[in-house]
Structure formats: structure tokens, C-alpha cells
C-alpha positions in Angstrom: 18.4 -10.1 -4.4 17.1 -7.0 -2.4 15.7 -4.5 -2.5 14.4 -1.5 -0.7 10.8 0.3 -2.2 8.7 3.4 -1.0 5.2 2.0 -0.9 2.2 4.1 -2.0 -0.6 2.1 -1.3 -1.2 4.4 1.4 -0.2 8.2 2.9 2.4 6.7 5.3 5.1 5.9 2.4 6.6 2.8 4.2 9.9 2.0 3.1 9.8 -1.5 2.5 13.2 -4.3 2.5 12.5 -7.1 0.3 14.9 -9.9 -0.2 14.1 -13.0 -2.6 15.1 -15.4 -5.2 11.9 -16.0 -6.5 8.7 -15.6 -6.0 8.0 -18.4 -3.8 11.0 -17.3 -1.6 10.6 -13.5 -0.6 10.9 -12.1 2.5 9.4 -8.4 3.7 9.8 -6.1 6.3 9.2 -2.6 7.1 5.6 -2.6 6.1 2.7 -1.4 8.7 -0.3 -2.7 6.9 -0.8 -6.1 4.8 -1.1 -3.9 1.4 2.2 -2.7 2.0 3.1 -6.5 1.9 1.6 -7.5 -1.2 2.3 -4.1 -2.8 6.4 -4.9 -2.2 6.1 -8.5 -3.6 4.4 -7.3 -6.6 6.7 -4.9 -7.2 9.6 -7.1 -6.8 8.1 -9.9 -8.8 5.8 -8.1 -11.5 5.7 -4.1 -11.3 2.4 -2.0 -12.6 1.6 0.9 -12.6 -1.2 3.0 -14.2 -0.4 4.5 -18.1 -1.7 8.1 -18.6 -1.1 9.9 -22.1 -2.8 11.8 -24.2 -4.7 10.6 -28.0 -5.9 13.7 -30.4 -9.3 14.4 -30.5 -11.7 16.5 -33.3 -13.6 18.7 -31.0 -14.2 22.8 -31.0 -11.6 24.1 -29.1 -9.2 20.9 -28.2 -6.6 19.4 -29.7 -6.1 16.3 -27.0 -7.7 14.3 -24.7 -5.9 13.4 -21.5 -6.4 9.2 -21.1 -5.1 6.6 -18.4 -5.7 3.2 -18.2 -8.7 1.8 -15.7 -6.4 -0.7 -13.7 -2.3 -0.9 -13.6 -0.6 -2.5 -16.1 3.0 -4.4 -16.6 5.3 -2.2 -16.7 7.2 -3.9 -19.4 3.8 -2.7 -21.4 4.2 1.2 -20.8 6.4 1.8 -23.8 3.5 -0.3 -26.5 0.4 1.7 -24.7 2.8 5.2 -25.3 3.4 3.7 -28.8 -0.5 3.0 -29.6 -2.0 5.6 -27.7 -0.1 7.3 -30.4 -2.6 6.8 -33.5 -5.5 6.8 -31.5 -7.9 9.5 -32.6 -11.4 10.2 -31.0 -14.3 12.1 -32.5 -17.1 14.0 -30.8 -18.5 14.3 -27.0 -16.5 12.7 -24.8 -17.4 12.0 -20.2 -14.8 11.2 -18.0 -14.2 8.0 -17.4 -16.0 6.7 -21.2 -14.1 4.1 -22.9 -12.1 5.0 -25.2 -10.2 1.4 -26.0 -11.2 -2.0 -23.9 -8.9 -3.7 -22.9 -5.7 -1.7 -24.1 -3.2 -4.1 -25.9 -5.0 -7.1 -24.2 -3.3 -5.7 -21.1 -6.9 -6.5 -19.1 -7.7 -2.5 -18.7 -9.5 -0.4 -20.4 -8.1 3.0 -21.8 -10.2 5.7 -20.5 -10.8 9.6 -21.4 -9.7 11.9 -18.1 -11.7 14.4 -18.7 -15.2 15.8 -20.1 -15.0 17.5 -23.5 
């Protein structure tokens, strides 16, 4: 199979060819930096990316609380985070970056508020 990816590791934007089978068989090229590298394999072989929603919140003057996740997660999982994210409903003072789930749907990151209310 191939396939041609933007990274976004970094500003340059690389456009990356990768051709494979599986994941012990994958070739790259196009890359300028060994990130770029790993970042086309990985996105080949098992996409992430970050989640960001919002959950409802009781505080004066807000209705919602933008959230993302602290580390990417499957991709495949982006649909069940938008889906639980859903019923999640936070009380009080919240910081940035406070938890607001650990780790999210056993996805190994933790669902964090975005902002200070």
C-alpha cells in the first residue's frame, strides 16, 4: 500500500511517501528529520491524534468548558471520547490543564479542562 502524508511534527510540513505491507515492512521517504519518520509510520500503522470537545459545566456565566485530551489517542477512539465527553458535567472552579477524567475510556490520557473558569 502507499501512501502520501503531510507531517506536522514540525513547521516544515514534509510531505512524506510511505509504502508498506505491514508494519515490519515499510519504507519512507521525503522526510527531513527522524520525527517525520516515525510520525509517517505511525500514521500508516496506528493514527492519533489529540480529542478536543466541550463537557457542560454549572458555573456563573458559562455554559461549557472547552476539554482535550493530555496525549493523542487512536483514532478509531475519537467517535466514544465525542460520545462520553457527551454526559460529562463538571461543577465549580475549574484551572487549565486540571483533570477532569484520567485516563479517558482507558485510552492512556487524561481529559483535561482548556481553559480557567
Amino acid at each position: 500500500m502507499k501512501k502520501t502524508i503531510t507531517c506536522t511534527v514540525c513547521p516544515r510540513g514534509c510531505e512524506i511517501e510511505a509504502e508498506y505491507t505491514s508494519a515490519a515492512d515499510i519504507a519512507v521517504k521525503g522526510h527531513s528529520c527522524p520525527r517525520g519518520e516515525r510520525y509517517a509510520k505511525d500514521e500508516c500503522l496506528a493514527p492519533k491524534r489529540v480529542f478536543t470537545s466541550s463537557v457542560r459545566i454549572d458555573a456563573p456565566g458559562r455554559r461549557m468548558l472547552p476539554v482535550r485530551t493530555s496525549a493523542p489517542v487512536a483514532k478509531d477512539m475519537l467517535i466514544p471520547c465525542a460520545e462520553a465527553a457527551h454526559g460529562i458535567r463538571v461543577e465549580g472552579h475549574v484551572n487549565v490543564g486540571d483533570v477532569i477524567r484520567r485516563d479517558f475510556l482507558g485510552t492512556g490520557a487524561d481529559l483535561v479542562a482548556s481553559m480557567t473558569l
